[in-house]
C-alpha positions as CSV (number, residue, x, y, z in Angstrom):
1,X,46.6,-13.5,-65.0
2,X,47.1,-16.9,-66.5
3,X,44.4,-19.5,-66.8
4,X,46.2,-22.3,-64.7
5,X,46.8,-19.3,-62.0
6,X,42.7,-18.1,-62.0
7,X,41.8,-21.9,-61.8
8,X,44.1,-22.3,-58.7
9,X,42.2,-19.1,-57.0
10,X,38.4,-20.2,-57.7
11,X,38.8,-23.9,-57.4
12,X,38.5,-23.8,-53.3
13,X,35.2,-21.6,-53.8
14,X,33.8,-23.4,-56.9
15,X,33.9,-27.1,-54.8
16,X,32.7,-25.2,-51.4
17,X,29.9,-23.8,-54.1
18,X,28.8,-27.1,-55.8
19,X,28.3,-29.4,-52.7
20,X,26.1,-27.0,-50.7
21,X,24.2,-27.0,-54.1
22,X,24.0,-30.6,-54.3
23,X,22.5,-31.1,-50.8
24,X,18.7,-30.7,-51.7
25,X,19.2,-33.0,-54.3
26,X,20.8,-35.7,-52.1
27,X,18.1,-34.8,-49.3
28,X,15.7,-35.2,-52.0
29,X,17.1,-39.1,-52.9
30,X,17.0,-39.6,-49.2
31,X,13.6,-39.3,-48.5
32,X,12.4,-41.1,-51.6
33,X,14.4,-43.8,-50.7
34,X,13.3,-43.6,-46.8
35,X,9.9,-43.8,-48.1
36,X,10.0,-46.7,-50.6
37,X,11.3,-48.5,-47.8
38,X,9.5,-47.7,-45.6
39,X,6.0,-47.8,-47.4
40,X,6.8,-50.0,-49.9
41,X,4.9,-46.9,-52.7
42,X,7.9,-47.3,-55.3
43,X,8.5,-43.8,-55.0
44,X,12.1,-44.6,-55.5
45,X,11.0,-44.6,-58.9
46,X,11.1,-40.8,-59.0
47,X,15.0,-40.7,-57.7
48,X,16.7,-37.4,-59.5
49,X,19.1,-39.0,-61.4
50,X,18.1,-42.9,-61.8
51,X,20.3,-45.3,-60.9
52,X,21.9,-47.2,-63.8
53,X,20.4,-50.5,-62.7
54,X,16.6,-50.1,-62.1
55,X,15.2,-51.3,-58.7
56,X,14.5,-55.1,-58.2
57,X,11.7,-55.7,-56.1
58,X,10.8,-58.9,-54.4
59,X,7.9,-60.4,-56.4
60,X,4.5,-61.4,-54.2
61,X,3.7,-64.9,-54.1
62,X,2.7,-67.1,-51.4
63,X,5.9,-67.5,-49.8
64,X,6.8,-63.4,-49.7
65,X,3.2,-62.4,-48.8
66,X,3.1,-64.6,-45.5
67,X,6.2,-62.9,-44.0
């Protein structure tokens, strides 16, 4: 059995395998998210993995904290 041939036979399997093991980790990111804007508790902060750009939040001053 040849390399290329195994890959051909495991690659349906191996995909199938590695998003149903990347769902708690997306459901994870979800409810962080959910939550940070919801509540406002930058727990965004804690996302598994960070984005590249870190999150820009809307400074308080007068103008922000009357609407």
């Amino acid at each position: 059995m040849t390399l290329v041939s195994f890959l051909m036979r495991v690659r349906k399997p191996f995909i199938i395998t590695f998003v149903v093991l990347l769902q708690p980790l997306c459901l994870y990111d979800f409810i962080l998210l959910s939550k940070d804007m919801i509540y406002g508790d930058s727990s965004g902060l804690y996302l598994k993995p960070l984005p590249r750009y870190g999150f820009m939040r809307v400074p308080e001053n007068a103008f922000t904290l009357k609407y």
